[in-house]
N, C-alpha and C positions, 0 to 999 in steps of 0.2 A: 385787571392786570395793567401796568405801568409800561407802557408801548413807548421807543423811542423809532425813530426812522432815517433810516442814511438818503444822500442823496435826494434832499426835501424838495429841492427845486427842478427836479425832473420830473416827466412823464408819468414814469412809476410811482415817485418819492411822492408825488401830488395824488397820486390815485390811492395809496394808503394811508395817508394822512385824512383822507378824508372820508373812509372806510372807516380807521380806526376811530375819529371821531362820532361816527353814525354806532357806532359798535357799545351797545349797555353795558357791556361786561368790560369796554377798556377804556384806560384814558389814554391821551398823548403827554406823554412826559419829556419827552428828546428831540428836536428836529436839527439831523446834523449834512451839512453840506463843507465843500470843498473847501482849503484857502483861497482865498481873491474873488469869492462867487456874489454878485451882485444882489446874491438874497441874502445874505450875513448882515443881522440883525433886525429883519422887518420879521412879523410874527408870521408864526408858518402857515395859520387860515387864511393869508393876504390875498390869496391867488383866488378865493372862493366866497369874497367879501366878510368873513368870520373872525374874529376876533376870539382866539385860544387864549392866550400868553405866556405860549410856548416860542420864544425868541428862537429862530436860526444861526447857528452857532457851528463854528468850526473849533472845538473849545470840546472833544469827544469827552477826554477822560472826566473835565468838571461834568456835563451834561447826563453821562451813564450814570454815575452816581444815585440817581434816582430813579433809574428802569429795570425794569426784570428781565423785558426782552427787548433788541435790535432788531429791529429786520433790514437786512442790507439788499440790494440790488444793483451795486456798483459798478467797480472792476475789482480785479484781481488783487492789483497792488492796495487798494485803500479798503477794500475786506481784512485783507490778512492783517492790516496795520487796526483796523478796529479790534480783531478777533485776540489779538493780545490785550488792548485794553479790558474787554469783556470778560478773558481769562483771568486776569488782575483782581475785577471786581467782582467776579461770581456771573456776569449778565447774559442771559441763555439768548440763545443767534437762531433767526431763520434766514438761512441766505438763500438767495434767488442768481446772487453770481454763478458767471458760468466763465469760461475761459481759463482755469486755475493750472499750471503748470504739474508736475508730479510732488513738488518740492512743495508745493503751496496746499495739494494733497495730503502730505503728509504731515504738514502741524497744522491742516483740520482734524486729524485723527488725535495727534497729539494731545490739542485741547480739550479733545471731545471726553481727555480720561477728567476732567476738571470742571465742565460745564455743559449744556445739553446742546446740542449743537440738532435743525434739520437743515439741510442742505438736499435740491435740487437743482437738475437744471429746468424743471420745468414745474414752477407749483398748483399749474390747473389740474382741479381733480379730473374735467375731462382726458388731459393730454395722459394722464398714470392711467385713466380708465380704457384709453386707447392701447398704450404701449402692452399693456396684459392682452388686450384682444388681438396685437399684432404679433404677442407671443406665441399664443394657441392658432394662429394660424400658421406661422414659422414652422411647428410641429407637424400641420399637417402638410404645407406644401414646401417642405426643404429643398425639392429638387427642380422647383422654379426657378426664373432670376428674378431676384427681390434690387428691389429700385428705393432709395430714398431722398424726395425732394424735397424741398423744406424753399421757402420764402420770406424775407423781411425787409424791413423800412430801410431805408437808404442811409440811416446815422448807427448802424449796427458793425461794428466793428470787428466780430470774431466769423471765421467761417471755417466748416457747415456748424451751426448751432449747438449750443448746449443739448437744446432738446433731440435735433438730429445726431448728436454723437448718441445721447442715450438709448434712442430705439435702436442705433446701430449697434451699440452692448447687448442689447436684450437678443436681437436676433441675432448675434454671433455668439450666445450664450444657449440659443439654443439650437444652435448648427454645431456645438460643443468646438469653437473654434475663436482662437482670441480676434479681436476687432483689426489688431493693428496688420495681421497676417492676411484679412482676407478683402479689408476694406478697400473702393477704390473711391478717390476722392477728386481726380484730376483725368479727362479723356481728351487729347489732343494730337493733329497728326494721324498717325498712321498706327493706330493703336491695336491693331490684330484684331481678331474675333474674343467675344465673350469669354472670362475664364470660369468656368462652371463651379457653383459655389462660394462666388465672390459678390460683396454690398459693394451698390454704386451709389455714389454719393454725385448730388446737383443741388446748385447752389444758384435761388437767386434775389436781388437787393435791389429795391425800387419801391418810392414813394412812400406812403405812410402805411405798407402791411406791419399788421400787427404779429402775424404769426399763422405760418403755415405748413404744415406736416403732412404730406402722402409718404404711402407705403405700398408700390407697385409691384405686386405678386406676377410675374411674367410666364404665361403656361406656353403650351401648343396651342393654339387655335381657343385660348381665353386667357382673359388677367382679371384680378383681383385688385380690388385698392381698398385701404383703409386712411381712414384722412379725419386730421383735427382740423378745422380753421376756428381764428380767433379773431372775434368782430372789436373785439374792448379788453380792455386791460383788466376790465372790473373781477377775471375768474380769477386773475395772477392775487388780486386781492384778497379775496375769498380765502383763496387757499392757504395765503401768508396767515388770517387770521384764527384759520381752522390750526394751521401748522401753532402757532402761540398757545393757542387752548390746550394743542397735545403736550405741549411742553410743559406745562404747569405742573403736569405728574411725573416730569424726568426729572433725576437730580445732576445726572449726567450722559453722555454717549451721542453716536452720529446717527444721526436719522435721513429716511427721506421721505417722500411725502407715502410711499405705500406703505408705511409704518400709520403716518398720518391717519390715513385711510381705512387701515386695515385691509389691506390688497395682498394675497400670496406672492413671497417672495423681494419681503420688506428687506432695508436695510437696516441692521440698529446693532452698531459696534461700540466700544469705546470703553 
């Protein structure tokens, strides 16, 4: 498979590039980053003394031309601005972006009737293998307070996380109650006593975490926690390239990674 990768000169962008290179089954065809980014036109293995001759390129629509898939991990606005070129050319998306508006929601689905789209907020197989185990316990202890804290690097810019808004779906999905009615996201002041039945969301940002998710089941006289933490970026990779492979066999529609997976309760519209 013909692998291109957004955002080359990041974190992430670095940590798949160099996945996708160790990967037999793929090559690097795309390495695409911002306008004005000081890595535009050095080769995108520089950072790992490797010589590709995959130039960095802010140059999307010439670059796609020759990939099957994207994987983006950007922001919002230069996703959706790719996701129309890839709509253009047929080239199927695994996005890792998270912060997307409703609007931006909804011409993912748009395209998804045109091109195979997965999108998560979270593409470690641990964190989906989590979120299912924080489901079936949701089931059992509904009449708890459920707590969810989440932790990241101090250059993270969306808050509470992709991944924390998801677990927060999943258990207000199975509290059979929408997220936005029962979520609480902000406690300050004089805030009353607990409202029974309501997600508390805490939020915190420092230093170079990678990614950290508890889920604190609140009883009488015990609590529960289920917890991902994430030591390296290297699972977010894994998963982006598992998510590729499953794409090879869509022609079109929106995926997430429990589709990936094969985990009850996938997502796959479009």
């Amino acid at each position: 498979m013909k692998i291109a990768v957004a955002g080359a000169s990041g974190r992430m962008g670095r940590m798949l590039i160099e996945a996708v290179l160790a990967a037999p089954d793929m090559e690097l065809a795309a390495a695409l980053d911002r306008p004005g980014s000081p890595s535009l036109g050095t080769d995108a293995g520089a950072f790992m003394g490797q010589a590709t001759g995959v130039t960095i390129t802010d140059q999307a629509e010439q670059a796609l031309k020759g990939a099957d898939v994207l994987i983006d991990f950007t922001r919002p606005e230069a996703t959706l601005a790719y996701l129309d070129i890839c709509t253009r050319l047929g080239v199927k998306m695994v996005i890792g972006t998270t912060g997307f508006s409703d609007d931006g929601k909804a011409r993912l689905q748009t395209a998804s009737r045109h091109i195979a789209i997965v999108q998560a907020a979270n593409m470690s197989p641990g964190v989906n293998i989590a979120i299912r185990l924080i489901e079936l316990a949701t089931q059992m202890l509904a009449d708890t307070d459920i707590e969810v804290i989440e932790a990241h690097h101090k250059h993270k810019v969306d808050a509470p996380s992709g991944t924390a808004l998801a677990i927060g779906e999943a258990i207000a999905t199975q509290l059979g109650q929408p997220l936005k009615e029962i979520g609480v996201f902000a406690r300050e002041g004089h805030t009353g006593p607990r409202q029974p039945g309501s997600i508390g969301f805490s939020t915190i940002r420092g230093g170079d975490i990678v990614g950290d998710h508890t889920v604190l089941f609140a009883g009488t006289g015990e609590q529960i926690e289920i917890r991902h933490r994430a030591t390296s970026r290297a699972h977010y990779a894994d998963g982006s390239l598992r998510a590729c492979r499953f794409l090879a066999g869509q022609a079109h529609g929106l995926f997430d990674m429990r589709a990936v997976l094969g985990l009850p309760g996938s997502r796959t519209a479009g």
